[in-house]
N, C-alpha and C positions, 0 to 999 in steps of 0.2 A: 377404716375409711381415712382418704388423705385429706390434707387441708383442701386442697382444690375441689374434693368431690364434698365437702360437709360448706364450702361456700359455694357450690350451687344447689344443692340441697335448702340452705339457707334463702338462697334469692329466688329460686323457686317459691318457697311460698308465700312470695309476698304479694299481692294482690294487684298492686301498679307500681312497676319498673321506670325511673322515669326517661322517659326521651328525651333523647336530643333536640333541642329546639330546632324548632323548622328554618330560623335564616341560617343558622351553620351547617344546615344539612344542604340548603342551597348553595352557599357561599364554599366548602368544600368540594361539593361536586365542582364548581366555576373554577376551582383553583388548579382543579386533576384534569379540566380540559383544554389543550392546547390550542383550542381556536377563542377559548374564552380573553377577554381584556376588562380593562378597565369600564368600557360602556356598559359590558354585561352587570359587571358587580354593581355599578350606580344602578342599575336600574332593577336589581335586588332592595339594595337600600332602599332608597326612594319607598318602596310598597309599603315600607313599615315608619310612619310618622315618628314613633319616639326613637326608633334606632338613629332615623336621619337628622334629629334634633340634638343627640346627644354625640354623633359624631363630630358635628359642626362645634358643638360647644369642648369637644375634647381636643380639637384641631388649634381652634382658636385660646387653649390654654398656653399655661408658660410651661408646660410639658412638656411639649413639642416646638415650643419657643419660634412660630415664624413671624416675622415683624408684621406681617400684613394682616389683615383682616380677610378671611376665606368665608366668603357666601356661598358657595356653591358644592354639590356632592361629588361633582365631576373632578373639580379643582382641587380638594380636599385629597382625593387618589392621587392625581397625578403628582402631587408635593408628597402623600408619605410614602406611595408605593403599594402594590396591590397587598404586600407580605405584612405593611406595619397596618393597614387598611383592615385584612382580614382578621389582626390580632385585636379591633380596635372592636370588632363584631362580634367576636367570641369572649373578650372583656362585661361586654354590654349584654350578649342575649346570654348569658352560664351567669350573670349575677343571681335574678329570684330562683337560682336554682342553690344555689351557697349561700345564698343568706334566708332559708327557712330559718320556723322560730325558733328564739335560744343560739342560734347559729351565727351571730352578725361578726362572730371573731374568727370563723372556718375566713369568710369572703377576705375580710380583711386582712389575713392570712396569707390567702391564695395573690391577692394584690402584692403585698410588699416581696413574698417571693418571685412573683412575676418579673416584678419591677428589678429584684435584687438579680436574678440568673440573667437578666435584657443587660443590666447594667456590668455583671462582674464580666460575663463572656465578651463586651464588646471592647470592656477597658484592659483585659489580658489576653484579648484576642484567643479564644479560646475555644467559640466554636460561632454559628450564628446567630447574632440577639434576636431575631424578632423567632425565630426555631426555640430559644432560650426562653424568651418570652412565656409562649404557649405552656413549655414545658411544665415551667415553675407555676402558671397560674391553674394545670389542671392533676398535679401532682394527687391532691388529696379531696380527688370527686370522690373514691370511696366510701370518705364518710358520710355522704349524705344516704348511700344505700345503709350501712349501720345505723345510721340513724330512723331509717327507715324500717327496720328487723326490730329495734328495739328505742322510741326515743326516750322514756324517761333513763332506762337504763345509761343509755350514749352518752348524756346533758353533760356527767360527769368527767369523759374522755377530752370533751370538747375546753373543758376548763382547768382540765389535768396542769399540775407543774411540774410536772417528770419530764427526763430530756426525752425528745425524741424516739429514741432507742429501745427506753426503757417504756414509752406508752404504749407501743405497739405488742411489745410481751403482753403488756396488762388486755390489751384488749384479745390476741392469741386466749389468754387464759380465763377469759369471760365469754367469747364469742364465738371461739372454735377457727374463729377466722381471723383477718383485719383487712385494714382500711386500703393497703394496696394489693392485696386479692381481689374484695369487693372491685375497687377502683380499675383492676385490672380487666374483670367481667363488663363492665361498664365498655371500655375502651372498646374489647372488641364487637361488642352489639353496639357500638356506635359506630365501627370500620372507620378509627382516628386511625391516623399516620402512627407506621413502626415506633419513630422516634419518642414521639407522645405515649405510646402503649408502652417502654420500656420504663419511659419516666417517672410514668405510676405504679407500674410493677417490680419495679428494682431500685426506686430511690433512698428508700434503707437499705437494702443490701445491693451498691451500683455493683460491685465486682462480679456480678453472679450473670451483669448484662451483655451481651455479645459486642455490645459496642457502650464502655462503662463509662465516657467522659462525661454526657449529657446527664446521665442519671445522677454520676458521682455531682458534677455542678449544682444539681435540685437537691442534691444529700446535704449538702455545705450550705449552701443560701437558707432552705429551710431550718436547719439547726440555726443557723447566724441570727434569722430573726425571729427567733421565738424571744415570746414577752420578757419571760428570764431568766433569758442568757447567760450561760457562764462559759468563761473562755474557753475552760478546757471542753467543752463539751462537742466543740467540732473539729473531725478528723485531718489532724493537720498533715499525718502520711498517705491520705487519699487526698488533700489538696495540692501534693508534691506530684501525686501520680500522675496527675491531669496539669503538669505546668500553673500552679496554680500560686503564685507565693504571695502572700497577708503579711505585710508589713507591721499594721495595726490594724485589729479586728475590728474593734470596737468604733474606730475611725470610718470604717468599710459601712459596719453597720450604722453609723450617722448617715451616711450618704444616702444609703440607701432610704432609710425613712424619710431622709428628707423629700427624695423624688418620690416615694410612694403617696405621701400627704398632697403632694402635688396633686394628682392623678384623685385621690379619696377626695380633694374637695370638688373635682368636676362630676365624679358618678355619684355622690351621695346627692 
């Protein structure tokens, strides 16, 4: 049996798979149809009191830094754009799904990568930030299905200080699977975008992806901010691959936390 057939074998018998929240299943479909605009998506939001409460208040952060004060859901689109708008949606309704218990460092996680792949793609021009965005923030939904299979077993992966590389062995060699198999199964019973399915299917191994920039960018960002960090631990000849040159890492990685903490103190 391959790895692919023993993690659906696995997610089979789990008893409840979880769904895709209902405003991103609407707010996707809105984005895949070409008659859809701006009116459509406000009037998405709008249905859902705390979505439209917490967009206003992210709008109105020094995140996004606009000098004015935005009351309006309408107003709020038409300043970031329907693409930073939707990422602003899938921030806010994929949070109680990362932050089950024991988990509040997966979210926080999924955040500063977010933040970090929005931030490195737009400052090296390297592919689309708010594409980037998505990417980095749904990289390691995986683990909430391992979590799922096994939690007291998982507790310990979620708290691991092995790089990257080396946690995903460990869980291979516990679980018969990992986190971006699961994560990958997820993707497609959610019918996310190619781009997004590659970036949790190949973001430890980008090379193996048909199109490896994206993945490789969420390979790098995610190693860069893990809690701790060591320099050598991310791939500086797949950050060549993708045009990608770091001057000073650790400088990169200030930055980025700094705008991540932004952003944590508007959704906490």
């Amino acid at each position: 049996m391959d790895e692919n057939d023993k993690t659906i074998e696995l997610i089979n018998k789990l008893k409840d798979i979880p769904a895709m929240p209902n405003v991103i299943v609407k707010v996707l479909k809105l984005m895949h149809s070409e008659s859809a605009g701006a009116p459509e998506l406000a009037a998405v939001i709008k249905c859902d009191q705390a979505l439209c409460t917490k967009i206003l208040s992210l709008i109105n952060s020094a995140y996004y830094g606009f000098g004015k004060q935005i009351t309006s859901v309408n107003m709020a689109i038409s300043l970031l754009g329907l693409q930073k708008t939707k990422n602003i949606i899938v921030t806010v309704a994929m949070s109680p799904l990362l932050s089950f218990q024991g988990a509040k460092g997966l979210w926080e996680h999924s955040i500063n990568t977010a933040v970090g792949c929005e931030y490195v793609a737009e400052k090296y021009k390297l592919m689309n930030p708010d594409d980037a965005f998505v990417m980095g923030f749904m990289h390691d939904i995986g683990k909430v299905v391992l979590n799922l299979i096994d939690s007291e077993r998982y507790q310990g992966f979620l708290t691991s200080a092995l790089p990257p590389n080396l946690r995903i062995e460990d869980e291979r060699a516990k679980f018969d699977t990992d986190h971006a198999s699961t994560g990958s199964f997820l993707a497609v019973r959610w019918q996310l975008p190619e781009i997004i399915k590659d970036s949790i299917r190949y973001h430890h191994v980008p090379l193996k992806a048909k199109e490896y920039q994206g993945p490789s960018l969420v390979n790098i960002v995610d190693t860069i901010v893990q809690e701790n960090f060591e320099e050598d631990w991310y791939d500086k000849e797949l950050a060549k691959m993708i045009n990608l040159q770091i001057e000073d890492v650790n400088s990169l990685r200030d930055e980025i936390f700094y705008r991540s903490k932004i952003l944590f103190n508007e959704l906490s």
